[in-house]
N, C-alpha and C positions, 0 to 999 in steps of 0.2 A: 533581234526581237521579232517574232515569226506570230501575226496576229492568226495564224493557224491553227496555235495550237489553242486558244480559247474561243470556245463559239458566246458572241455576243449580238444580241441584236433584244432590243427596249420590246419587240412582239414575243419573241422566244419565251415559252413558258418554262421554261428552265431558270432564267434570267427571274422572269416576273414572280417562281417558287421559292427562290434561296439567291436577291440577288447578291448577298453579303458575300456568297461563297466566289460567285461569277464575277467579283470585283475583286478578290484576295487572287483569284489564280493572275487577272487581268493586271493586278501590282506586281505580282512577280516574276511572270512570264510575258511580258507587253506591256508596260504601262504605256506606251503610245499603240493604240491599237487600230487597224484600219478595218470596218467593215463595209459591205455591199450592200446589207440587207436594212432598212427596206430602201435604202442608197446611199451611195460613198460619205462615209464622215471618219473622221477621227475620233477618239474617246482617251482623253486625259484622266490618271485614276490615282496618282499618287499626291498626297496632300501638299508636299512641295511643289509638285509641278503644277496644280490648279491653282494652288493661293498666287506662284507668283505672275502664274497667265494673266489670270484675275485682274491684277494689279499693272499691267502693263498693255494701255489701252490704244497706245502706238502700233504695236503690232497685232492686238486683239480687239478687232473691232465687234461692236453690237449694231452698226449701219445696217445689216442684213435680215436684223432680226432674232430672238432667243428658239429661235424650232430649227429642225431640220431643212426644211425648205426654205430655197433664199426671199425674203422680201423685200417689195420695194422700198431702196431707199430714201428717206426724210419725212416717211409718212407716218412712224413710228414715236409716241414720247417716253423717254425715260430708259426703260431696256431696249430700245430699237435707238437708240441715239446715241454720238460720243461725245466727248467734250471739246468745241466750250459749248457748243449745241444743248449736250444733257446737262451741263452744270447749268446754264442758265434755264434751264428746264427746273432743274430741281431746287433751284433758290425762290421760283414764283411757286411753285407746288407745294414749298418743303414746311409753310406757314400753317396750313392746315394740320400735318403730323407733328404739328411740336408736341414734346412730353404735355405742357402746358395744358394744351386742347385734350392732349388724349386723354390725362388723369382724369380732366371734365367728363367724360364720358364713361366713366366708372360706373357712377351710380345707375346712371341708364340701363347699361348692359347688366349690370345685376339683376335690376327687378326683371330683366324683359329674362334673364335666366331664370329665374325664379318662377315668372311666370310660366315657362315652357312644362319646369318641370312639375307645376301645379297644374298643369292640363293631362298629365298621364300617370300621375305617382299612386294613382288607384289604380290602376292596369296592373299592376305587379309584374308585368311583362314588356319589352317592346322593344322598336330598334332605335338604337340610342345615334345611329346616323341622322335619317332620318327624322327622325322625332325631336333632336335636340341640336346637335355638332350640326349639323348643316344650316339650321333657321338662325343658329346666332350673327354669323357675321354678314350672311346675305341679308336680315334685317339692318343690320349692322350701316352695310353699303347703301341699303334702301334710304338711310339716315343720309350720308354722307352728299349723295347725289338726288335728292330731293326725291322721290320714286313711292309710287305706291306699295309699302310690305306685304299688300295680298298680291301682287305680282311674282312673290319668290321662288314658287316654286317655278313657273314661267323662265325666271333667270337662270335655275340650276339646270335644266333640261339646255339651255344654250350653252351654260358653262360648259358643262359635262362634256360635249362635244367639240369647244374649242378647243381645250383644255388638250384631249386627245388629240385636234391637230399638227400638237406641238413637234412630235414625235413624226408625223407623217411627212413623206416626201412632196407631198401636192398643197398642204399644208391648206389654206382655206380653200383649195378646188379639189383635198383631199375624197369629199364622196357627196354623194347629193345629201345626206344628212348633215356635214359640215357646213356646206353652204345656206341652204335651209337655216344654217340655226345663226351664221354670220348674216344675210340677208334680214332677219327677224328683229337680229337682234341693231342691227343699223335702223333698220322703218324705226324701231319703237323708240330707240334712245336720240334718233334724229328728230320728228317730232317732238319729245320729251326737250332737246334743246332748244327749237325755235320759238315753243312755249316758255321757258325761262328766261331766252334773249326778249323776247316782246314784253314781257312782264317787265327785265330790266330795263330798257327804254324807254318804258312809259311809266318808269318808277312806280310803277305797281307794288303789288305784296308777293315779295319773294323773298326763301329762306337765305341767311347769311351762309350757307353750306359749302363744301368740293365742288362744286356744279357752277354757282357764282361765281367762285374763284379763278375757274379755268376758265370761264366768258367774260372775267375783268382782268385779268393779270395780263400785263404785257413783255413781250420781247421784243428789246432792241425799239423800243415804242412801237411796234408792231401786236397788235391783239392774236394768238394762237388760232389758228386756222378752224373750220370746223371739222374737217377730215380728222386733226391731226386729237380735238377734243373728245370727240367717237373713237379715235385710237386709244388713248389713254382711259376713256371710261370702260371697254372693252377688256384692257388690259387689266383695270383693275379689280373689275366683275372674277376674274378668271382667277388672278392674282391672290385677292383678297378673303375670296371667299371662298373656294376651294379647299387651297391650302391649307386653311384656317380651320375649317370641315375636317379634312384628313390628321393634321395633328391633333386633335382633340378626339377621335377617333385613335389614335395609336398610342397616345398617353393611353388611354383607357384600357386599352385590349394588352397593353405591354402593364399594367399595373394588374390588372386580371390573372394577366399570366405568369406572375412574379407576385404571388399573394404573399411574403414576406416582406417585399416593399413595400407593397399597398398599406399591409400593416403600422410599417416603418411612418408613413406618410398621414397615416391617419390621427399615428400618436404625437405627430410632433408637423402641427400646418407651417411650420416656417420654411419645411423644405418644398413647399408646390412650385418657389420658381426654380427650384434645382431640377425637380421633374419634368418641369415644360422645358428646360435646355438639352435634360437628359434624352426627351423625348424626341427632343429636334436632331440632334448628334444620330442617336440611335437608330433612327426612323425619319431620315427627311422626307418631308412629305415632295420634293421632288428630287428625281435622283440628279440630275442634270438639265445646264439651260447650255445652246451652244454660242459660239465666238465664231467670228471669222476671219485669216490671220491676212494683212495689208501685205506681206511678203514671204517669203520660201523663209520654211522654219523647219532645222534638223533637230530631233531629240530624240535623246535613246537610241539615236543610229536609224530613228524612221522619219522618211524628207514628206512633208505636209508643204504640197505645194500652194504657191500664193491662192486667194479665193478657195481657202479648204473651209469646208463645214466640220467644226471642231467640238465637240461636247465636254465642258467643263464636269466630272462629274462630282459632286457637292457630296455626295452620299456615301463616295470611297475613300472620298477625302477623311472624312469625319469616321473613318472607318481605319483607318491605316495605322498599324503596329509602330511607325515612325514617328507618329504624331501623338498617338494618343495611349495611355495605359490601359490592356486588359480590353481593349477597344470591343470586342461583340461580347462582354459584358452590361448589363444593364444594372445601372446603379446610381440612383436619385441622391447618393451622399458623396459623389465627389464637387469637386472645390467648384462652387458658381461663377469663378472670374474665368478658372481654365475651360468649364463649359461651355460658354458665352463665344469661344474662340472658333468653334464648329463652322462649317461652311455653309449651313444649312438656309442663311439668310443671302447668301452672296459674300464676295469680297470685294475692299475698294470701291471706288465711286457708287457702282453700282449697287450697294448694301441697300437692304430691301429698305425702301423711306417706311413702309408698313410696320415692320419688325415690328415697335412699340406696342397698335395697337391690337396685332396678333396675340405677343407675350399678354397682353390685357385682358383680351375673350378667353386663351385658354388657361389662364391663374385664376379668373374669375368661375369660371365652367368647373374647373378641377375642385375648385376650396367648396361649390355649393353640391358636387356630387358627394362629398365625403359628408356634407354635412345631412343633407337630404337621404341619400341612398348609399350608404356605407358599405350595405352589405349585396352590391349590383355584383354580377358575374355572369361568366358564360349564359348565353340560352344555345346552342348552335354554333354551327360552321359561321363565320363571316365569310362575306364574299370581298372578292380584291375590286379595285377602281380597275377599270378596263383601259385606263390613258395611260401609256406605258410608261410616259415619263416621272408620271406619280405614284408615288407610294402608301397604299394607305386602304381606306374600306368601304363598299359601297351600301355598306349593309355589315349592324354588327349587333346579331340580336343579342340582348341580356333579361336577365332577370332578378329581381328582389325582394325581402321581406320587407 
């Protein structure tokens, strides 16, 4: 297996143009691939070999960190940790994402979509990133961590930038605009918590939120650190809200440009969660998060030595002729149990605790565009997200009657 003969690298605009095609050559010629650029890692691409990586956290650890660059270990919660570390992590966390809680928050996100789209539906024009897909779940977060919703865009200019770090070798000392925007965003959510700890102490008036939660949930009767609450708010700023932004952005622009499904979808709403799975499958909004293997691991004939920076990649997986029927097909009518099976949320332990309320923003966002703006389409070029490791739009103008 000669990673020679496929050029990959998450900056390569080749990669970032057609990555579908640059992950079919990478299944069949390399599926363990080693690249240099922008520093040594490996890249996992076939559905077998990511799911059972995935699933095998003895040898695949997340202590390092999900980016290219190593971080320090135990400062991380949830994707920076392993178990029993993350499992006790995610049984004090996991209270907040119950289906329970999230069904609650149905109605909310409705009207606050509703409302977005009653702030521009006399435009007849605009950008449907910007303007909609990005205010939903970053209000969303604004909810969850107590946070002023006129601060969002503030947050997406930090996200934006983390987000991009992922893929960088330097990772948060990747450029002085990464730092800047990690610095920022530590002042502002650090204060933001010493105000909610003092409130809780003096049993003041504070919301029952995610933010409370992480400053009363204990481990091992130990209260979580504050470093390690700033890690996790962090994470989930990037996490939650991005992601969230790009697939509801890729449903769009892939139902756009597939107007006989659109159609499909419009005459019959029961298939919007098959879309939002379709959508995830087809278009993860991140191509890969990396592992890092506890000892010397041969496959395919290529030796990843101990301490490798490994990239799971989710997007090939969900892409692969072994796994999946017809796979860079797009098609909102197959079976929602087999869809649901995509790699695009994680595998194993690690399965995104989010999922829920992500599938909730964009089934909600998709049922009110078809109802509101039926007849949305192209305006323009979109542009692509410049964070390599994500897939998806930064800018995706449309237009309607």
């Amino acid at each position: 297996m000669d990673s020679e003969q496929v050029l990959f690298s998450f900056t390569d605009e080749n990669f970032q143009t057609e990555p579908e095609t640059v992950f079919a050559s990478m299944r069949e010629k390399c599926p363990v691939h080693l690249t240099h650029d922008p520093a040594p890692h490996f890249t996992l691409t076939r559905e077998e070999d990511v799911t059972r990586a995935l699933r095998d956290e003895k040898i695949w650890s997340s202590k390092y960190g999900p980016g290219l660059a190593f971080s320090e270990p135990g400062i991380g919660v949830l994707v920076s940790s392993d178990p029993p570390e993350h499992t006790t992590e995610r049984i004090a966390i996991s209270r907040i994402f119950k289906p329970s809680v999230i069904e609650k928050m149905e109605d909310d996100i409705t009207e606050l979509v509703h409302e977005l789209i009653d702030s521009f539906e006399h435009n007849k024009t605009g950008d449907i990133i910007t303007d909609f897909a990005a205010p939903i779940p970053l209000t969303v977060m604004c909810w969850m961590l107590g946070t002023p919703i006129t601060h969002i865009e503030q947050f997406r200019r930090w996200v934006l930038k983390m987000a991009a770090a992922v893929s960088y070798p330097g990772g948060r000392e990747a450029s002085d605009e990464v730092k800047n925007a990690y610095h920022d965003f530590f002042a502002y959510f650090g204060a933001h918590i010493e105000k909610r700890k003092k409130a809780i102490e003096s049993k003041g008036d504070y919301p029952e939120d995610l933010l409370t939660r992480l400053l009363t949930v204990t481990q091992d009767g130990h209260a979580l650190t504050t470093k390690k609450i700033l890690g996790f708010c962090q994470f989930l700023l990037v996490a939650g809200s991005e992601t969230t932004t790009l697939m509801i952005g890729n449903i769009l622009h892939r139902l756009m440009e597939n107007p006989e499904q659109f159609d499909l979808l419009k005459k019959n709403h029961a298939l919007i969660p098959n879309a939002v799975e379709e959508s995830l499958r087809y278009d993860a909004p991140v191509h890969g998060l990396f592992r890092t293997n506890n000892e010397k691991v041969t496959m395919h004939g290529v030796q990843m030595p101990e301490n490798s920076k490994v990239c799971m990649m989710f997007a090939s997986a969900n892409r692969d002729p072994k796994a999946w029927d017809n796979p860079n097909t797009f098609d909102i009518t197959r079976d929602i149990a087999d869809l649901r099976n995509h790699a695009s949320f994680g595998v194993g332990s690690h399965y995104c605790l989010g999922a829920p309320l992500s599938r909730l923003e964009g089934t909600v966002a998709l049922k009110a565009i078809i109802e509101r703006l039926p007849k949305i389409r192209s305006n323009g070029p979109p542009i692509r997200t410049n964070a390599g490791v994500l897939k998806g739009y930064s800018s995706l103008p449309v237009r309607w009657d």
